[in-house]
C-alpha positions in Angstrom: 71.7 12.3 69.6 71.2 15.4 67.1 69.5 14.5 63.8 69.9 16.2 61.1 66.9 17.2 59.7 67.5 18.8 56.6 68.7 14.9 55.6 65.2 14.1 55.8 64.3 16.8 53.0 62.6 15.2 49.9 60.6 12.3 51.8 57.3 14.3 51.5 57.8 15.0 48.0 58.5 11.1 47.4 55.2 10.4 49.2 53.3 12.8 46.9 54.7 11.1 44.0 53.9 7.8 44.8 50.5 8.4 45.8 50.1 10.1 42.7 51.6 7.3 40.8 49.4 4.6 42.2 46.3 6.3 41.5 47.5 7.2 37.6 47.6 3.1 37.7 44.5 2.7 39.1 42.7 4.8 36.7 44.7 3.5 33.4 43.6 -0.1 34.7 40.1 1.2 35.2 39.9 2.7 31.9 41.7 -0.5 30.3 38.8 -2.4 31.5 36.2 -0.3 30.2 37.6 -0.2 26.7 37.7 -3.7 27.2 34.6 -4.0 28.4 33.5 -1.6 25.3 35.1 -3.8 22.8 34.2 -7.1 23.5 30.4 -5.7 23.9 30.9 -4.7 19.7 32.3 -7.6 19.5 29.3 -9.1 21.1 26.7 -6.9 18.9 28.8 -7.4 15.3 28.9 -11.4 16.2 25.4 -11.3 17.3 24.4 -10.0 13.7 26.4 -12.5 12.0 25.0 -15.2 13.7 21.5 -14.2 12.4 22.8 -13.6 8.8 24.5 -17.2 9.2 20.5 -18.4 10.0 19.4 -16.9 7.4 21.7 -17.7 4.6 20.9 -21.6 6.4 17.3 -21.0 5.7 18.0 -20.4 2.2 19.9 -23.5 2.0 17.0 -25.8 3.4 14.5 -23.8 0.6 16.6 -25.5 -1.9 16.8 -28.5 -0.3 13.1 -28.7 0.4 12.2 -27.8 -3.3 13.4 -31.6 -4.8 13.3 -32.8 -1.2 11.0 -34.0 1.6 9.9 -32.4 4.9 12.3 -34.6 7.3 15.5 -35.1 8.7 17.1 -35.5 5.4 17.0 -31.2 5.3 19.8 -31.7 8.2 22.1 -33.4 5.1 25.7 -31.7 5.2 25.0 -29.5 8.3 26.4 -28.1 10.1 27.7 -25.6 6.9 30.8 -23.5 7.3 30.1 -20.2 6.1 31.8 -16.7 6.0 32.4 -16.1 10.2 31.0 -18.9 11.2 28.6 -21.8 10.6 24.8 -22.6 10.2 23.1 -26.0 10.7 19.8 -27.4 9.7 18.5 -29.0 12.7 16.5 -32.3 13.4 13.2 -30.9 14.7 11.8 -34.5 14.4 7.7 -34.9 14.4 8.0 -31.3 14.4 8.8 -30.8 10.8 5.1 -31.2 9.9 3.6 -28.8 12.6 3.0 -25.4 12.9 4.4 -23.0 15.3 1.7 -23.8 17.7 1.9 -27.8 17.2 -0.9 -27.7 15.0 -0.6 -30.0 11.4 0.8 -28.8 8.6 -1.2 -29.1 5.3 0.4 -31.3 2.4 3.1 -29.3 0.7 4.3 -27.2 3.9 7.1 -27.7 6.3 8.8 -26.7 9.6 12.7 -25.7 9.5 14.8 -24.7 12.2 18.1 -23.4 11.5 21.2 -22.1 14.0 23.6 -19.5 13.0 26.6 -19.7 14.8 30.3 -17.6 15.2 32.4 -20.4 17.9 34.8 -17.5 18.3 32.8 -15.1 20.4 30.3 -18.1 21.4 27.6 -16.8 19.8 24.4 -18.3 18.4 21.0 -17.5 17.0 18.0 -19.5 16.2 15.1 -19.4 13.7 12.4 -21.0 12.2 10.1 -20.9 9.2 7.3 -22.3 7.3 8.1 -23.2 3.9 5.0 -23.4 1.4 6.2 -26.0 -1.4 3.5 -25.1 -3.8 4.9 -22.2 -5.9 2.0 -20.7 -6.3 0.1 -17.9 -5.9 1.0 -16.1 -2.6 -2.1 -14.4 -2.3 -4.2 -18.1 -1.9 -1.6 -19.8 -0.2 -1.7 -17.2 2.6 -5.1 -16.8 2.7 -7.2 -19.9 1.3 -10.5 -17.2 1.5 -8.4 -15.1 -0.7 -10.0 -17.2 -4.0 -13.1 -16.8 -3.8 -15.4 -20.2 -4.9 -17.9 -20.0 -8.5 -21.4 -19.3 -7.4 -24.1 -16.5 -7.7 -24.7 -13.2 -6.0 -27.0 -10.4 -6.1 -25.8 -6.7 -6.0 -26.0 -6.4 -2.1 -23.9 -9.8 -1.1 -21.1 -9.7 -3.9 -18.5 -8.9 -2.0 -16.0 -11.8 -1.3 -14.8 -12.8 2.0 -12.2 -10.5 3.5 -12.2 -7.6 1.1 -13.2 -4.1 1.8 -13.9 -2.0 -1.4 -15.5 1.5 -2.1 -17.3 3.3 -3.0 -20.5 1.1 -3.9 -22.1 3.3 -6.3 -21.3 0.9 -9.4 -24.4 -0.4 -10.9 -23.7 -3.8 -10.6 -22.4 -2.9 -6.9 -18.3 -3.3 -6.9 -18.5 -6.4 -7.5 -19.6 -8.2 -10.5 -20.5 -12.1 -10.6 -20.5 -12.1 -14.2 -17.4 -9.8 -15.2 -14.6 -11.6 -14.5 -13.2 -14.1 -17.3 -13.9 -17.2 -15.2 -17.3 -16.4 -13.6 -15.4 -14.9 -10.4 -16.6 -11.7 -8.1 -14.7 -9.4 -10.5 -14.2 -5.7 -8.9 -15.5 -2.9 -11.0 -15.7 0.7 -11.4 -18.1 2.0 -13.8 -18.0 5.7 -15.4 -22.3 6.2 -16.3 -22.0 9.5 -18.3 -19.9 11.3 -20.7 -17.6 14.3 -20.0 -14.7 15.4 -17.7 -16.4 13.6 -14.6 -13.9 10.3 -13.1 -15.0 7.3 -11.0 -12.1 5.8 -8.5 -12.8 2.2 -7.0 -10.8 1.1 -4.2 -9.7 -1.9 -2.3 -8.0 -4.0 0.0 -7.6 -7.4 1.5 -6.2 -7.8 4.6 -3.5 -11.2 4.0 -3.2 -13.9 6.4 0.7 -12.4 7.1 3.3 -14.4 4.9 7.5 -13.6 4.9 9.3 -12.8 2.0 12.9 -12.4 2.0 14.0 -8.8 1.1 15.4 -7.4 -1.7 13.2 -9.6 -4.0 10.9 -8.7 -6.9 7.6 -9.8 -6.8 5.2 -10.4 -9.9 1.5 -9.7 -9.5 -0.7 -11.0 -12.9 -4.0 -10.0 -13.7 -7.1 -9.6 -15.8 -8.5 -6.5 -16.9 -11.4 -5.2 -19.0 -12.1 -1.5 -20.3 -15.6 -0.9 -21.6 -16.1 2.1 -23.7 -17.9 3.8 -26.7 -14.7 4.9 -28.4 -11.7 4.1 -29.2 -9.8 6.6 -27.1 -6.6 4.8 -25.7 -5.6 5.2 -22.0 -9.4 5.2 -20.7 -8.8 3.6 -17.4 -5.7 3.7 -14.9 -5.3 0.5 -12.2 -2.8 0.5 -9.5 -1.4 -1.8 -6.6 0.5 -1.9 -3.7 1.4 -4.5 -1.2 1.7 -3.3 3.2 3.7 -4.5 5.9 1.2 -2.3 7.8 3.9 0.3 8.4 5.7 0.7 4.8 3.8 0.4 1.8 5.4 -1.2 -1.5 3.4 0.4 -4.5 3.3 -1.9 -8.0 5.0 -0.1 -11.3 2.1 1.9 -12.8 -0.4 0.7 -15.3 -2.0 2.8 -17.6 -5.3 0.1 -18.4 -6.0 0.6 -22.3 -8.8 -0.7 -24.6 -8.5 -3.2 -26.3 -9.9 -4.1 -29.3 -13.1 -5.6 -27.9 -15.0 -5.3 -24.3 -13.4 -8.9 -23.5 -10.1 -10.0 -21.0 -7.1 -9.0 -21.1 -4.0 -10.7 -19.2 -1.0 -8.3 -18.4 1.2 -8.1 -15.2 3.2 -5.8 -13.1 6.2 -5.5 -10.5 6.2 -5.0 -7.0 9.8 -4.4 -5.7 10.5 -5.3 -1.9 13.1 -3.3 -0.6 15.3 -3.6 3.0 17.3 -6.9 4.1 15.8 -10.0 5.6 12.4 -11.1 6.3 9.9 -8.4 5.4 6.0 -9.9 6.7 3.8 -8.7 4.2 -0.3 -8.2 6.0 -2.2 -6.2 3.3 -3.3 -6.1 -0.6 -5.0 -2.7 -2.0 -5.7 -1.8 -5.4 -7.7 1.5 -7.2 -9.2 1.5 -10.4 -9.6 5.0 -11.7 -11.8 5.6 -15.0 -10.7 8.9 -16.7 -12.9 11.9 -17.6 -14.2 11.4 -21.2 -16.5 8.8 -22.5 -18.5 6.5 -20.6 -17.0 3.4 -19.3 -16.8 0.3 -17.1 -13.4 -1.2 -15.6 -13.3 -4.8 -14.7 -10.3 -6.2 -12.6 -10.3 -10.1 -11.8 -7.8 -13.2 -11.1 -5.1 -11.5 -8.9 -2.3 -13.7 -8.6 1.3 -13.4 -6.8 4.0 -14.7 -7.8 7.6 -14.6 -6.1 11.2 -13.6 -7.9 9.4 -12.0 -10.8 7.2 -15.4 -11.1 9.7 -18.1 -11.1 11.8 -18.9 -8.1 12.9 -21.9 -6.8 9.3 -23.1 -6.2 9.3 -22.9 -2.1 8.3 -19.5 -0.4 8.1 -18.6 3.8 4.9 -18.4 5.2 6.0 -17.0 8.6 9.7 -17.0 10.2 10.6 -16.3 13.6 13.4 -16.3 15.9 13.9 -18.6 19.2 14.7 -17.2 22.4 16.2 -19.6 24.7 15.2 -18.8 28.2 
């Protein structure tokens, strides 16, 4: 039988088609599951980010709650909350309420809350916990109880409170003073001995049992001053603040210290501003007091006090916060 080859014309061609075909496919499927992939691990990130914002915004909800409330499973009232993409939910931590992080007792006024942030659609959840303080107070003392120091005497060589590192110590007095401060307290002090275009610049620092502050917020810091002089020159002594997260540094607005009309007191009060989002862990305290060249002079700086949200607020402030990994 004859064949006819030049029927069979084409058939290599078709082959090279096809094969090219199928492996076209192959690759667009490939590449549909990577941008898949891709997508769903944004997807993954963006709902991951929500979740914690959710958590947060819960937090804020159990603050108000815990300001006219108690520290118990009546914070879990309502939850869970539906909010924005998702929903958060004050959870029953039971005896836990009224521990600490490491199971230790919490003091009167202090609680434990543990809130979930969750978006159902992508299956995504985060967890955290913080220590409310109840008092209101000053920050400064209710992070650190050393941070007050107690009434009682001191010579020149053992003024110096608990905690506080200060320089130089060249004031007469030492830098701190038992009997300067409006209340009897370790007042610091930097003291100016002579007349003329010489300065004197006192410095220090206290290094906070870390408490969490929720960024942006406005802080309030009120204190007592006292500018010594011989004359009645104005803008005699300069004092200034500024609050650490032991990376970024949050300076106070400036405070030109003037004298008053007597040697006495004087109450006044400046701003620290908090910038970022979320919890910001604050760790250190430092101030300077700088007497000016001219006359001779003393200045006195006592009764440091911290107040949150420009010194009201809703009464409760974090401690600490953290965030629960499940294993």
């Amino acid at each position: 039988m004859r064949v006819h080859f030049h029927k069979q014309r084409g058939a290599v061609t078709l082959i090279g088609a096809l094969f090219i075909i199928i492996t076209l496919a192959l690759m667009l499927a490939v590449l549909q599951r990577m941008a898949g992939s891709d997508i769903l691990d944004t997807a993954g990130q963006t709902g991951s980010i929500d979740a914690l914002f959710l958590a947060e915004s819960g937090l804020e909800r159990a603050a108000a709650l815990y300001t006219t409330g108690t520290c118990d499973v009546s914070l879990t009232a309502g939850s869970p909350v539906t909010f924005g993409s998702g929903s958060f939910s004050i959870e029953d931590i039971g005896s836990n309420f009224n521990t600490d992080f490491s199971g230790t007792a919490l003091p009167a006024g202090e609680c434990r809350i543990r809130v979930s942030g969750s978006v159902i659609t992508l299956g995504v959840q985060r967890v955290i916990e913080a220590i409310f303080s109840k008092s209101g107070g000053n920050l400064l003392a209710d992070a650190n109880a050393d941070f007050d120091e107690p009434l009682g005497p001191c010579s020149p060589t053992d003024c110096t409170p608990t905690g506080w590192t200060f320089s130089p110590l060249s004031s007469p007095n030492g830098p701190w003073d038992d009997t300067g401060g409006p209340d009897g307290r370790r007042a610091a002090q930097a003291s100016k001995p002579n007349n003329g275009g010489s300065t004197t610049t006192a410095g220090g620092s206290f290094a906070l049992t870390a408490f969490t502050v929720t960024a942006p917020t406005t802080l309030t810091l009120n204190f007592d001053y006292s500018v010594a002089t011989s004359g009645p020159t104005s803008k005699e002594a300069e004092i200034s603040f500024s609050l650490s997260d032991g990376t970024i540094t949050y300076p106070a607005t400036p405070f030109p210290a003037e004298r008053g009309a007597t040697a006495g007191f004087v109450s006044d009060s400046v701003t620290i501003s908090i910038g970022g989002t979320g919890p910001i862990t604050l760790t250190d305290l430092n101030f300077e007091l700088f007497a000016k060249s001219g006359r001779a002079k003393t200045v006195w700086l006592d009764n440091l006090e911290l107040l949150p949200s420009g010194g009201g607020g809703s009464g409760v402030t974090i401690k600490q916060w953290r965030e629960v990994v499940s294993n």
